[in-house]
C-alpha positions as CSV (number, residue, x, y, z in Angstrom):
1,X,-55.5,48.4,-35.7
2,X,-58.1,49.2,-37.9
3,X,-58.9,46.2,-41.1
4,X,-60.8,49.2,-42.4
5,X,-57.7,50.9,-42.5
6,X,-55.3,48.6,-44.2
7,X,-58.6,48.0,-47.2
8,X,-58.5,51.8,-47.5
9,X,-54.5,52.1,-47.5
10,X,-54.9,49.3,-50.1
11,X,-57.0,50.9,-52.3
12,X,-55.5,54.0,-52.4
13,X,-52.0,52.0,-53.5
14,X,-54.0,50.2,-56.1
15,X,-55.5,53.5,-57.3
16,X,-52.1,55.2,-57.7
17,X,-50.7,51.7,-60.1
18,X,-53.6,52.5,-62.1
19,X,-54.0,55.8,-62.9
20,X,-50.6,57.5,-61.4
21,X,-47.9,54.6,-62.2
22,X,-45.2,55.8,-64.4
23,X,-42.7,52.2,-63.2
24,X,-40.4,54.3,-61.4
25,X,-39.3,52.5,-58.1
26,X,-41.7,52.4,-54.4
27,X,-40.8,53.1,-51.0
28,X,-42.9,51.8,-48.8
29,X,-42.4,53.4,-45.7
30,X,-44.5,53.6,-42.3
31,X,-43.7,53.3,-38.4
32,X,-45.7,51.6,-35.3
33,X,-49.5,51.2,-36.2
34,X,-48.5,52.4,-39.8
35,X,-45.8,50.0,-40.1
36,X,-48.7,47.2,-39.1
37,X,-50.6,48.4,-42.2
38,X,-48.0,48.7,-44.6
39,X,-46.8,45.1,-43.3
40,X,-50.4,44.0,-45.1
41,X,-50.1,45.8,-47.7
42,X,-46.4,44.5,-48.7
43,X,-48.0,40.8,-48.0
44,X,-50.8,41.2,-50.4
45,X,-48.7,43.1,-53.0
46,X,-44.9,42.9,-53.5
47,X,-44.6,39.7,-51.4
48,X,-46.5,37.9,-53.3
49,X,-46.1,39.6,-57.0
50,X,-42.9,38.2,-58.6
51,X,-43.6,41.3,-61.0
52,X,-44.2,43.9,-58.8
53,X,-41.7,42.7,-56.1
54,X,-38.3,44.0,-58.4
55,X,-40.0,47.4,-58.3
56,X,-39.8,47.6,-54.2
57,X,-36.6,49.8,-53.8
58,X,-36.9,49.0,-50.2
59,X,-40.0,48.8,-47.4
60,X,-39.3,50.3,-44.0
61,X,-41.9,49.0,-41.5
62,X,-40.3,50.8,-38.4
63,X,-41.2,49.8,-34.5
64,X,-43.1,47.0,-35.3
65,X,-42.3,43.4,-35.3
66,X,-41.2,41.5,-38.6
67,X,-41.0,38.4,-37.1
68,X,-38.5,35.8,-38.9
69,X,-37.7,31.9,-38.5
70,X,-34.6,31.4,-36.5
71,X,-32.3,30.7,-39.0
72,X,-33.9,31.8,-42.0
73,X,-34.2,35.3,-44.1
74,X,-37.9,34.7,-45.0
75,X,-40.7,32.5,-43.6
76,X,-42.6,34.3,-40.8
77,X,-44.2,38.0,-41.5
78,X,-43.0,37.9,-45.4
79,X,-42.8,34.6,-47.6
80,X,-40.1,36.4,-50.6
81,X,-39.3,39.9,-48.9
82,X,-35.7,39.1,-47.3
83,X,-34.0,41.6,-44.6
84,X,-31.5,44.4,-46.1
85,X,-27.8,43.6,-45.9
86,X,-26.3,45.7,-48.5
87,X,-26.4,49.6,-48.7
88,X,-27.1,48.8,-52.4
89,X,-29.8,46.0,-52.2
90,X,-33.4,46.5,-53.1
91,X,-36.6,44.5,-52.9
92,X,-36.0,44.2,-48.9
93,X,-36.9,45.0,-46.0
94,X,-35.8,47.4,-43.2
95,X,-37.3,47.0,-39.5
96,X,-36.1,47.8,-36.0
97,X,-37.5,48.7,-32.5
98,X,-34.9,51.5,-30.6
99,X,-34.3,50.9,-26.9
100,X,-31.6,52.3,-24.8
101,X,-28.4,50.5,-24.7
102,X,-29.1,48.5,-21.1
103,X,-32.6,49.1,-20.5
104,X,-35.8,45.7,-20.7
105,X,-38.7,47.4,-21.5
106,X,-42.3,45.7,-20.9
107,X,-43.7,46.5,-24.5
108,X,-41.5,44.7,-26.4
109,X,-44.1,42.1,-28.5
110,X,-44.2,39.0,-28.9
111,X,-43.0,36.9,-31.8
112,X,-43.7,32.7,-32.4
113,X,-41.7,30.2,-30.8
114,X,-38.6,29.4,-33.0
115,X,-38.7,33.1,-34.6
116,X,-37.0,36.2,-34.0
117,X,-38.0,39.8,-34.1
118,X,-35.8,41.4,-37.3
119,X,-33.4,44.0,-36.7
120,X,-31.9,45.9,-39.4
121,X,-29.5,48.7,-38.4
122,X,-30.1,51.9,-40.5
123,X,-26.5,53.0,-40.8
124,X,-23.8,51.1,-42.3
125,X,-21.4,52.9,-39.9
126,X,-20.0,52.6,-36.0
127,X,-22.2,55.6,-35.5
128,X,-25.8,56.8,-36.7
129,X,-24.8,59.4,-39.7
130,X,-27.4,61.9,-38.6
131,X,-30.3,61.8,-35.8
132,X,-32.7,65.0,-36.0
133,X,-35.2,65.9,-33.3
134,X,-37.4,68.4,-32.2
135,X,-35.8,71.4,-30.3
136,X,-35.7,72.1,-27.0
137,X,-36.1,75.6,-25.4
138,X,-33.0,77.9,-26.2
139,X,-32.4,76.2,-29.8
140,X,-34.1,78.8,-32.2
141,X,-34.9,76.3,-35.3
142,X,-38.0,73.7,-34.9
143,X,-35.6,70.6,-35.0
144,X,-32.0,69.6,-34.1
145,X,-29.5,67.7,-36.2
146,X,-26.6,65.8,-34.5
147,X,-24.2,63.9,-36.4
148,X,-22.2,60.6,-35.2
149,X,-23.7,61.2,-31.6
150,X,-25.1,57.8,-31.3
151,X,-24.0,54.4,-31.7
152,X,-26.5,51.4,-32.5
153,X,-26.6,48.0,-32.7
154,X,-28.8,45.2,-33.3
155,X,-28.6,42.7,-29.9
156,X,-30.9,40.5,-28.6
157,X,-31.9,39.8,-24.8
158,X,-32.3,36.6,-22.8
159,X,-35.8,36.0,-23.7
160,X,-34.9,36.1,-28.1
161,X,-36.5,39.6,-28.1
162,X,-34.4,41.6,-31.1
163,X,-34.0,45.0,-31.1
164,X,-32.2,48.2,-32.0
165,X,-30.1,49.1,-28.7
166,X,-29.0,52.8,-28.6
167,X,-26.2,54.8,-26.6
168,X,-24.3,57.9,-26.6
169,X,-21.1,57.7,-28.5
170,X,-19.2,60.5,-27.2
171,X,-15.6,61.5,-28.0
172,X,-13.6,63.3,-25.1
173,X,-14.4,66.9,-25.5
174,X,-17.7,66.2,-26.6
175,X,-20.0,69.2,-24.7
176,X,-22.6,68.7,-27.6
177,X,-26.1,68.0,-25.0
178,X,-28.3,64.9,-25.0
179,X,-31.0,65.9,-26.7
180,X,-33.4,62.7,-26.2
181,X,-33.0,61.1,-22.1
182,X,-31.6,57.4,-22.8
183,X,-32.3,56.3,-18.8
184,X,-36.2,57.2,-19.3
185,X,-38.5,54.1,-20.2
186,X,-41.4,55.8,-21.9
187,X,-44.3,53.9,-20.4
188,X,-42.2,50.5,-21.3
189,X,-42.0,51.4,-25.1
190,X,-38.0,51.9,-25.1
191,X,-37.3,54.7,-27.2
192,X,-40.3,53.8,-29.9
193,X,-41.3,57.4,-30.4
194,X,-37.4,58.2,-31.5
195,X,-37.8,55.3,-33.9
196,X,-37.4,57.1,-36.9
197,X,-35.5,60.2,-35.5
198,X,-33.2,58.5,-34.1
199,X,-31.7,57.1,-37.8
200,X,-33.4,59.8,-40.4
201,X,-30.5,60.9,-41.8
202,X,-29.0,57.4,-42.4
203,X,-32.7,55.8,-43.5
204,X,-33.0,59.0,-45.9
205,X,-29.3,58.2,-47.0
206,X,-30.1,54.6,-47.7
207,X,-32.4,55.3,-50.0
208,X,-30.5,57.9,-51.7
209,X,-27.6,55.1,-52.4
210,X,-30.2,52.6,-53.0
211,X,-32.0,54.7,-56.2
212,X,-28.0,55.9,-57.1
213,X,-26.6,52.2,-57.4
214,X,-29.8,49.9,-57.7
215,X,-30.9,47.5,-60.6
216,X,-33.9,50.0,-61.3
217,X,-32.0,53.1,-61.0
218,X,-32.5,53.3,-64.7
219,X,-36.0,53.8,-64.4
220,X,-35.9,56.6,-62.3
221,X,-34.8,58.6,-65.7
222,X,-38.1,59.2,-67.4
């Protein structure tokens, strides 16, 4: 990752507070190597701004590690930003790596001795609400929606590596097809480049509810 990068990401944020800002909430949102840079850029802003921090509706930093003392809500990546565990909280933090339900990747990362690796399940349901992926020959739109198709949940294996385990969650009478393959390994990255995909719906949802039923909703009326 580029320190280039994550000056020029952080100078484009601090342009926009200064000449674009009308106080209306931030989503900070980004996914592997993005999800690295918006990890420094929530550290040297809302983690450690006890002014700024209230107007975070929520950060995803999606398939990378945000890695947390055992036992604790804050402490290793972030010092104040604390894990989501309400639909309706703000000011937190969402962050999960997907792998199939039963499969050890290689490329998992590494997190310090005594931490975990966060896992924050997008959906609030037994299902995922809605996964959306490109289509696949015969399907005439660019991208497929399937609803309650999935299940996830946050596990984590032998060796304290947390993540975001994924199956099908077929009914009987289910003929709807797999569109993503669940037994492949990707190179050893689990299901990293469904990260986002595989929750969109739910993570787009979440932050619907969160702007509806927030403390700073009100601000969102200008």
């Amino acid at each position: 990752m580029s320190t280039r990068r994550c000056i020029d990401i952080a100078a484009a944020f601090h342009a926009y507070l200064q000449h674009f800002d009308r106080g209306k909430p931030i989503v900070i949102v980004g996914h592997s190597q993005g999800s690295q840079m918006a990890a420094h850029l929530l550290k040297d802003t809302f983690d450690q701004s006890d002014e700024l921090r209230p107007r975070l509706l929520v950060a995803m930093t999606i398939g990378f590690s945000v890695d947390v003392p055992d036992g604790a809500d804050t402490g290793g990546t972030f010092e104040h930003l604390v894990p989501c565990t309400r639909p309706e909280q703000t000011s937190c933090v969402i962050a999960y790596r997907t792998i199939a339900e039963g499969d050890t990747p290689s490329s998992i990362g590494e997190t310090p001795a005594g931490h975990h690796a966060l896992c924050v399940d997008p959906s609030s349901h037994d299902t995922l609400t809605e996964s959306v992926f490109k289509s696949k020959d015969g399907i005439a739109t660019p991208y497929t929606s399937v609803r309650d198709f999935y299940r996830a949940r946050c596990v984590t294996d032998p060796h304290g590596h947390g993540y975001l385990a994924i199956a099908e969650a077929r009914v009987p009478g289910d003929k709807r097809p797999s569109l993503i393959d669940l037994g492949h390994s990707y190179g050893g990255l689990g299901l990293h480049i469904y990260d986002v995909q595989v929750g969109q719906g739910d993570l787009v949802e979440m932050i619907r509810r969160k702007v509806r039923t927030g403390p700073t909703a009100s601000t969102m009326i200008r």
